[in-house]
C-alpha positions in Angstrom: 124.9 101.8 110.2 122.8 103.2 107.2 121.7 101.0 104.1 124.6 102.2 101.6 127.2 101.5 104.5 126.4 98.3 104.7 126.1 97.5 101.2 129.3 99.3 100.8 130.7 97.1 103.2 129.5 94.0 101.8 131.0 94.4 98.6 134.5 95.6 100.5 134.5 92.2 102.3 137.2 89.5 101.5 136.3 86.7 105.0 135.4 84.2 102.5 135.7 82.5 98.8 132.4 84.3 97.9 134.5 87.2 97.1 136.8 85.9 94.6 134.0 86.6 91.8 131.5 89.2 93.7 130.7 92.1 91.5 127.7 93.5 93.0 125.5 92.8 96.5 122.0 93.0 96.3 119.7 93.3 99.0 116.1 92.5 99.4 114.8 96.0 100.1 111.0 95.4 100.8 110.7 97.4 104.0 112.6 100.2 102.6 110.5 100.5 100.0 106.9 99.7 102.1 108.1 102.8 104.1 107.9 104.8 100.9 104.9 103.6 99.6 103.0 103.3 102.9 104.8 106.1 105.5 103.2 105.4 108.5 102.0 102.6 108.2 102.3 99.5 110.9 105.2 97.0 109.0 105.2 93.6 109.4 107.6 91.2 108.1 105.8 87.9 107.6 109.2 85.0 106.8 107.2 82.9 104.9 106.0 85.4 102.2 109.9 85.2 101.2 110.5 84.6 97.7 111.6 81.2 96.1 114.5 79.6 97.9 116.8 79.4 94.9 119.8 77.2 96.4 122.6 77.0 94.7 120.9 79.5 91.5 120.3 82.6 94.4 122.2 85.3 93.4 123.9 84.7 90.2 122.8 86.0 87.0 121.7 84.3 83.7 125.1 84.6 82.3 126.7 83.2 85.3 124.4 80.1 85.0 123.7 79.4 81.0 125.7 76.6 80.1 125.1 75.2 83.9 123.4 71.5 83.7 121.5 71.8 86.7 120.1 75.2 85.5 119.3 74.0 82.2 117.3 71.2 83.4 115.3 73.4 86.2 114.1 75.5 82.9 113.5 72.9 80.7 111.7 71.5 83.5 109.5 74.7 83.1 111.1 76.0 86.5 108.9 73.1 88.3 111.4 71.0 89.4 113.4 71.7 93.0 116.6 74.5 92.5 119.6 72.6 93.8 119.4 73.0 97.5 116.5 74.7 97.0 112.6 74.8 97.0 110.2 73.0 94.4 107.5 76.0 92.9 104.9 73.2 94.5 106.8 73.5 98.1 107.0 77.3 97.5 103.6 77.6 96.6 102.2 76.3 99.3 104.4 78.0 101.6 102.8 80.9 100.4 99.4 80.5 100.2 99.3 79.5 103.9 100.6 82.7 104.6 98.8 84.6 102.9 95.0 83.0 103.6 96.6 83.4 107.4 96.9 86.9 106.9 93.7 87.6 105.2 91.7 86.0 107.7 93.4 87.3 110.5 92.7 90.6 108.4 89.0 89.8 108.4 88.4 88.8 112.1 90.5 91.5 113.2 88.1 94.0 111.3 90.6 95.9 109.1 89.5 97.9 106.4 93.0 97.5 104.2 95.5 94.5 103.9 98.9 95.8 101.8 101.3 92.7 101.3 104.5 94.3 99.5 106.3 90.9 98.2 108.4 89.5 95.5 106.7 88.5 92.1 106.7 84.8 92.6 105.1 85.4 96.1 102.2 87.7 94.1 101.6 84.7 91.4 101.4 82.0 93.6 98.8 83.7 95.9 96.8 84.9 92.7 97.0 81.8 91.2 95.5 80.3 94.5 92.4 82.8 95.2 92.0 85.3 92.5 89.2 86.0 90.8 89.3 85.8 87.5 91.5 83.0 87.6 94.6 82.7 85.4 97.9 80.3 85.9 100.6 81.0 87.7 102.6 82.9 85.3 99.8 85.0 83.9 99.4 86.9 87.1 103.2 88.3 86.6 102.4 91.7 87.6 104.6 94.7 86.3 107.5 95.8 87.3 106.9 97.9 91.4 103.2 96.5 90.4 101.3 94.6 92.4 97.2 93.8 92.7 94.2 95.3 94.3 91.8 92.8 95.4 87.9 92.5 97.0 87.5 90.0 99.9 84.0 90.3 99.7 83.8 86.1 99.0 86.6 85.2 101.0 84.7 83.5 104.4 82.5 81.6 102.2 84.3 80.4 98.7 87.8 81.7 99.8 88.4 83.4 96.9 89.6 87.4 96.1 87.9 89.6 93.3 90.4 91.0 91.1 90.1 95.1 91.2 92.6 96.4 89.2 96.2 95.7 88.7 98.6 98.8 90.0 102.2 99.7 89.1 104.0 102.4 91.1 105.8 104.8 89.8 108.0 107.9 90.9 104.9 110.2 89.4 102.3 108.0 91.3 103.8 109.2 94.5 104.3 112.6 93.6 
């Protein structure tokens, strides 16, 4: 089954109560777009690099959720506080920043000239909040929209730290 059937299918389905108010299905499409950016290269999905678990907030909308109480406090709460059957940003954070310092330094060892981690905004700010060079809080490192970072591991064995290059966004002309 390809992509579209299956989102197609998804939306078609009426097994449970989650269909009552369903108007669209979205799917996390990170490989499908890694194999775009990168064809060829070797993919790995890595589980905790996942974005935020949002509980009882994932996949509803800002209308859906404005004049919800426990939405309104997570925000006022500056988005620190744990979703409702969900994560905290701290829990999340360091979920993440395992990961990643996992993967650099298997990276490292292993010899490899390149490390590409396609992932989700909040998994981008939390590991350039962590080890980038210059630093900046969490928020600051929002990168733009298909964007991500290219970083210099040149001090990562000794002060475990990456050296900001540039920031890159790409675009339908970047691949053309």
């Amino acid at each position: 089954m390809d992509w579209d059937t299956l989102k197609a299918e998804c939306l078609a389905c009426r097994r449970c109560e989650l269909c009552t108010d369903r108007t669209h299905v979205v799917f996390g499409q990170g490989v499908q777009t890694a194999e775009v950016l990168f064809p060829g290269a070797k993919l790995v999905e890595i589980d905790d690099l996942k974005e935020m678990c949002f509980g009882s907030f994932e996949g509803r909308n800002y209308i859906e959720m404005e004049h919800d109480p426990d939405y309104l406090a997570w925000v006022a709460a500056n988005c620190e506080s744990p979703c409702p059957d969900g994560e905290t940003k701290a829990a999340f954070c360091e979920r993440i920043c395992a990961a990643f310092s996992a993967l650099v330094d298997k990276s490292l060892a292993d010899g490899e000239e390149m490390l590409v981690i396609l992932a989700h905004g909040g998994t981008q700010m939390a590991a350039m909040e962590r080890y980038a060079l210059p630093h900046k809080d969490y928020y600051e490192w929002c990168a733009p929209n298909a964007g991500g970072f290219v970083l210099d591991a040149k001090d990562w064995a000794a002060k475990r730290v990456l050296h900001l290059i540039k920031t890159v966004q790409y675009t339908k002309e970047a691949q053309e």
